[in-house]
N, C-alpha and C positions, 0 to 999 in steps of 0.2 A: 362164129369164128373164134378159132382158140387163139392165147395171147403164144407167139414163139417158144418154142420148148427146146430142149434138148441140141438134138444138130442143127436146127433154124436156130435157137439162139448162139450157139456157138458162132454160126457164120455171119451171126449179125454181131456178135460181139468183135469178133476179128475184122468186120470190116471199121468197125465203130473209133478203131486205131487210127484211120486216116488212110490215104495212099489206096492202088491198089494191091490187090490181093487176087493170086492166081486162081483158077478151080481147081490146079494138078496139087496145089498148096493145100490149100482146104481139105481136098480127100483125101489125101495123106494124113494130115493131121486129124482128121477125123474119122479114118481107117473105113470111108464111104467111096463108091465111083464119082466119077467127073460128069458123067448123068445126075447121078442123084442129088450132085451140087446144085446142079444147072435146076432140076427141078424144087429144090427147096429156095433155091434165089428168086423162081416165079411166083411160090406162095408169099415168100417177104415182098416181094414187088406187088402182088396183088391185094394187099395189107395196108399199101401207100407208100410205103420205101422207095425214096427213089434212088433205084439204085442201076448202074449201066455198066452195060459191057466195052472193052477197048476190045481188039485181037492183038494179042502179043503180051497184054499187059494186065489182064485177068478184068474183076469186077471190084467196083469201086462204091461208098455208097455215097452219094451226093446230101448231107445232112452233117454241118457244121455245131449244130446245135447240143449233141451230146444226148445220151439218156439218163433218165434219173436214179439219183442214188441216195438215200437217205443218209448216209454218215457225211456226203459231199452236202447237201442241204442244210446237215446241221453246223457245218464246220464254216461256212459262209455267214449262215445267221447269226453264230456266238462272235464273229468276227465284226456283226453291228452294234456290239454291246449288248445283245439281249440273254436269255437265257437259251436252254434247249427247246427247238420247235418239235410243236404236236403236230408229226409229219406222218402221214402215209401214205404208201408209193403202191399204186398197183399196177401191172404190165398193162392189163385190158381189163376193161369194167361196161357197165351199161352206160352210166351217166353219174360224174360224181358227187351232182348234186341230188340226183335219186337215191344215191348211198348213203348218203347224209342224211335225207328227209327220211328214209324208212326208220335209220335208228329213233329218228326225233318221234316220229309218230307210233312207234312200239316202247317205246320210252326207254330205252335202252340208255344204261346212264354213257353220260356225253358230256367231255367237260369245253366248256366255251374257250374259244382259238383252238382246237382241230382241225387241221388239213386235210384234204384227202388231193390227191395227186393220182393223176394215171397218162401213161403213153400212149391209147387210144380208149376212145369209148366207141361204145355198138348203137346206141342212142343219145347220142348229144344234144340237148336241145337250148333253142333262144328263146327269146320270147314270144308270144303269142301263141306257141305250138309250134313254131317253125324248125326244122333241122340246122344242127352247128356240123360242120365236117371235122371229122375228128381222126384222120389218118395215123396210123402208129409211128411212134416217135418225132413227128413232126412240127406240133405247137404245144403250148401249154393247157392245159385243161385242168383247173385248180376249183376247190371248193372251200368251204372257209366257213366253221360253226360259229353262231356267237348267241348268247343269253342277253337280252334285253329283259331289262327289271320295270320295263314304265308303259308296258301296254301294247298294243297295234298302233295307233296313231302315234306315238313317239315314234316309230320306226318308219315313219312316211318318206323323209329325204335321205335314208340310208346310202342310196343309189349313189346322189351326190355325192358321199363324201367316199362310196368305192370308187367312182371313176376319178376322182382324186389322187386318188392312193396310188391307182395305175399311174398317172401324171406322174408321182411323185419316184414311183420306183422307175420308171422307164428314165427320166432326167439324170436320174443319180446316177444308174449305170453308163448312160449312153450318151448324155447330154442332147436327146432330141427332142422336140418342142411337137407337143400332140395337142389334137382339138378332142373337145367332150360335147358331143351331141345328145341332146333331151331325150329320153333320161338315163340310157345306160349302153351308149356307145362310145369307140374309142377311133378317132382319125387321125391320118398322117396326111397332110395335102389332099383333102376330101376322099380321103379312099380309107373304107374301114380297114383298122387291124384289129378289134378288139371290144366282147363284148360282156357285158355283166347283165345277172339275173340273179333278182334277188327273192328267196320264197319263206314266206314264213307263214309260222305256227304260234298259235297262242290267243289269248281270250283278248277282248276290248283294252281291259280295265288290269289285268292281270301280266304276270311273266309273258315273254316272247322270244318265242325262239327262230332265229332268221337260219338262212343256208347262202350263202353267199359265192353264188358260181361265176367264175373269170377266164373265159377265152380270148389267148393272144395267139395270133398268126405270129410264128417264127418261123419257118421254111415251109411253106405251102406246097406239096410237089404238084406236077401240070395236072397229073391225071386226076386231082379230085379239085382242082380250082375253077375247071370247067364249069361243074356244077353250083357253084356260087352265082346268086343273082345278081349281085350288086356289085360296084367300083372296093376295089381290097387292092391291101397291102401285106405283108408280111418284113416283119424286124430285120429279117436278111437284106433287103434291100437298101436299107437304111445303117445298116453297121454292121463290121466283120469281127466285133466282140463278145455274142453269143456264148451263153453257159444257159444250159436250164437249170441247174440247179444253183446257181448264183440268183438265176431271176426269181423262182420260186421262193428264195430266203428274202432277199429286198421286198418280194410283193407283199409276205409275210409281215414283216417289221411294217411296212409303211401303213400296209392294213390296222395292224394294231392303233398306229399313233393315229390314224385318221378316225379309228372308232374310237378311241380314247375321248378325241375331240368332241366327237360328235355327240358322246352320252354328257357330258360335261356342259358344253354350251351351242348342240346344236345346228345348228347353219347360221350361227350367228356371223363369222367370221367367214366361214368356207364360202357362202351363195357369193360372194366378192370375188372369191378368185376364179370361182369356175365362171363367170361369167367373163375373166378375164380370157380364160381357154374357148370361150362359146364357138363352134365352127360356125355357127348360123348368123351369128352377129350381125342384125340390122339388113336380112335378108329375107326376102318373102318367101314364105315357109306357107306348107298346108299339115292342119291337124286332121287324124283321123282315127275314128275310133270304130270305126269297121258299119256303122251303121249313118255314118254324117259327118260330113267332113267341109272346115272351112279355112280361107287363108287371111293371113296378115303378116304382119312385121316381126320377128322374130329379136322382141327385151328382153332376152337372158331368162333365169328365174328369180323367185324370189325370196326370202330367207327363210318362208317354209317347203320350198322346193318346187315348187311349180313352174308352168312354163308362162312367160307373160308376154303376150300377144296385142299388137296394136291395131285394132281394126276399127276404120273411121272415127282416128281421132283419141278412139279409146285403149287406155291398155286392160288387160284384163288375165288373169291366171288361171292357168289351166290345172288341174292331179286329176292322178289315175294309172297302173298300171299299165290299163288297155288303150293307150292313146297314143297313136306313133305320130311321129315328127317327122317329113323330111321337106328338102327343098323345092320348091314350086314351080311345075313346069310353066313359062310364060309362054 
C-alpha cells in the first residue's frame, strides 16, 4: 500500500483543516470529477482514515490529532529547553523500528537520539511476534536510537525506565495518571493504550546499540479496533488536547532525561516509582513464558528490573524478554 500522493493527499490535507469539506469543493480545486473524489476518499478510508460522509455537507475527517510535521516537532521540542531534535517523519514505512535496526546492523553510521516517526506502518510489531495496528495517521508510532557504552546486561531494565518516560510525557501534556504493566505496557483504567519494544544489538561485554519502539493509541478508528484482542484505550478518550507533534517532541525530551538517568544510576531510584505506577499491584497475576506458566502475587519489580512474585510465602524475581504478565483468571 502506497503512502497518499498527489490528489489523495491533497484531499487529506484539506480535510486535515477541520470542518467539512464538499466533493463539488475538492474537484474544483483539484480540476478532478465528484467521482473521482468519492473514489480517492475510499482508498484514504480503506488506509484507516476515518473519514464520513454527511449529505448536504460534503466529507469530513474524524482525526483530531493532526499529522506530522517536522519543523512543528522541532519548534515544540526547542520550546523544552532542548536543542534541535533528530526527527524523521515518514508518511508510510514497514516498521520503524525495523528501519532502525537495518541501519544498526548494516552499520550504517547512526548517531544516538535519532527518531524515526511514521503516519502508518505495513508491519508493525509487539512483542513476541505479535501485530501492533498501525492505521495511517491515527496513533503514534515512534522509534528512538540509542548507544549504550556498558554492554547487553546493563541494558536489562531499559524497558523500565521507557515506560517511565511515557508516564512522564503523557502527565505533562495532559495531566492523566497511567498504570505500567510488567515489562513494557502502558494502561489507562486497565485498558492498554500503549506499548514499548525494546531490540538491541551489541556484544556481552562491549558497545550496545538498543532501537527503542513506542506505540500510543491517539484515535483508534472502529474499523481497525475490531481486530485488537485485548481491553484498549486511546488518548482521545481521555482528553480533547491532542497534537502529535507536541507529543512526539515531550516523548522525545522525557526519553532523553529518563535515559540520562538510567546510564547514570540505573533503577536505582526509578524501580520506586514504577512500582508506584504498578497496574497489577498486590494482584494475582500468571507468568508465562510460552512453555510454563505459573501464578502468584504480583511485588512490583525490583531495582534490577525484574518482576517479583509471591508465591507460598515467597517472593521471588522474575527477567526475561519472553515472559508475559497478565492478570489471573480466578
Amino acid at each position: 500500500m502506497k503512502a497518499p500522493d498527489g490528489n489523495k493527499l491533497a484531499i487529506l490535507n484539506a480535510l486535515n483543516q477541520g470542518g467539512f469539506v464538499s466533493g463539488q469543493a475538492l474537484g474544483e480545486q483539484l480540476g478532478i470529477s465528484r467521482a473521482a473524489v468519492s473514489k480517492h476518499i475510499q482508498t484514504l478510508q480503506y488506509m484507516g482514515l476515518d473519514i464520513f460522509k454527511v449529505t448536504g455537507k460534503g466529507y469530513s475527517l474524524n482525526n483530531q490529532v493532526g499529522l506530522l510535521n517536522q519543523a512543528s516537532i522541532s519548534k515544540h521540542y526547542q520550546a523544552l529547553g532542548a536543542n534541535t531534535a533528530q526527527v524523521e517523519v515518514h508518511p508510510i514505512i514497514d516498521s520503524t523500528n525495523s528501519e532502525l535496526m537495518r541501519r544498526v546492523q548494516s552499520k550504517s553510521e547512526l548517531e544516538s537520539g535519532t527518531v524515526v516517526v511514521a503516519e502508518m506502518q505495513q508491519a508493525g510489531r509487539g512483542r513476541r511476534g505479535r501485530v501492533w495496528q498501525s492505521p495511517f495517521g491515527a496513533n503514534l508510532y515512534y522509534s528512538y536510537f540509542w548507544r549504550l557504552d556498558d554492554g547487553l546486561q546493563a541494558a536489562m531494565g531499559v524497558s523500565i525506565a521507557v515506560g517511565l518516560a511515557v508516564y512522564d510525557a503523557i502527565k505533562a501534556l495532559y495531566g492523566i495518571n497511567i498504570e505500567l504493566k510488567w515489562p513494557n505496557d502502558i494502561y489507562i483504567n486497565k485498558q492498554k493504550l500503549a506499548g514499548v519494544l525494546v531490540e538491541l544489538d551489541g556484544q556481552p561485554q562491549g558497545p550496545c546499540q538498543l532501537v527503542i519502539g513506542i506505540g500510543i493509541n491517539l484515535h483508534m478508528p472502529q474499523n481497525t479496533s475490531q481486530h485488537i484482542d485485548q481491553a484498549w484505550t486511546d488518548l482521545s478518550q481521555h482528553t480533547t488536547a491532542l497534537d502529535k507533534n507536541q507529543l512526539v517532541a515531550s516523548l522525545t525530551y522525557h526519553l532523553e532525561q529518563r535515559l540520562a538517568q538510567y546510564q547514570q544510576d540505573g533503577l536505582q531510584t526509578m524501580y520506586a516509582q514504577w512500582n508506584a505506577l504498578n497496574a497489577f499491584a498486590g494482584e494475582c497475576v500468571e507468568l508465562n513464558t510460552g512453555h510454563r506458566s505459573w501464578r502468584g502475587i504480583c511485588e512490583g519489580i525490583d531495582q534490577h528490573g525484574g518482576i517479583r512474585i509471591r508465591q507460598d510465602g515467597e517472593v521471588k524475581s522474575y527477567y526475561g524478554g519472553e515472559i508475559s504478565l497478565r492478570k489471573a483468571a480466578l
